[in-house]
Steps between C-alpha positions, in 0.01 A plus 500: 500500500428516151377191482271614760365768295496305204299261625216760641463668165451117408224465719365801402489427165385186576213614769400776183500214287234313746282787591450575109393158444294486853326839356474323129320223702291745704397679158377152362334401780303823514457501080387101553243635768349783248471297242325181670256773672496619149419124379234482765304772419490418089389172615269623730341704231501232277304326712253799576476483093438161490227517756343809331504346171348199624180732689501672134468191362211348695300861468509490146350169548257668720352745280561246217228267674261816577550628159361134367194560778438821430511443099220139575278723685481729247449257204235361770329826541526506080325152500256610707379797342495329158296254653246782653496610099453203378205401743342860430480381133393143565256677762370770208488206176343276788252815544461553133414147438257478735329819423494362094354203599259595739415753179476209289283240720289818532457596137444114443199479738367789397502388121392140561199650695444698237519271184265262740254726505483620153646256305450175694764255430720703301818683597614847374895495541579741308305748800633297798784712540328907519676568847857428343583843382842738462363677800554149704816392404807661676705778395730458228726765438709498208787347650623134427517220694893520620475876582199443671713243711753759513301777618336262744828350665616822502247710719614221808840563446 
């Protein structure tokens, strides 16, 4: 009989000896589980970075591309209203001109008719020119010519 009970407290030694290696196995099986879950969500929010990266990326190119529209219509607008300046001084020397000439062709008549009269054939110049006074000629302030420009590009801006 003692072989008998030798041999049980073998198998019981050797059934220990299995269940701590089925429970080592159970342990890894559950650790392997953990960790690919584990794996799956890091790569999972990997690819929720990648994605949001990628939306980040094409928004900045969004307002990138408004930015460059918003900056033309502004030097647009800019253009424009130096343009309305310019054509208000072009419209005002235009003005000027014609108001000196129309001066001029008058003061000319007006001299020729007279010199016909009195003198005959004979021109006074040096009295052709009476209407042509400070009064007529526009205001000059005592400013030069690039602060006038400065003062002038400066009351549109």
């Amino acid at each position: 009989m003692q072989w008998l009970s030798a041999d049980f407290a073998q198998e019981r030694r050797w059934k220990r000896g299995v269940a701590r290696k089925v429970v080592r196995m159970v342990i890894r099986h559950h650790e392997e589980l953990r960790q690919k879950e584990e794996r799956g969500k890091r790569e999972e929010q990997a690819k929720l970075r990648r994605i949001a990266a990628t939306i980040a990326k094409e928004v900045r190119t969004f307002w990138a591309s408004v930015e460059k529209v918003v900056q033309f219509k502004q030097q647009s607008r800019l253009e424009e209203k130096r343009k309305k300046a310019l054509d208000l001084q072009l419209d005002f020397i235009v003005g000027q001109t014609e108001k000196y000439s129309d001066l001029l062709s008058q003061s000319l008549n007006e001299s020729t008719r007279a010199s016909r009269v009195h003198q005959g054939p004979s021109l006074n110049r040096a009295s052709s020119y009476p209407s042509l006074t400070a009064s007529s000629l526009p205001p000059s302030d005592s400013v030069t010519e690039d602060e006038g420009k400065e003062t002038f590009w400066t009351s549109f801006l």
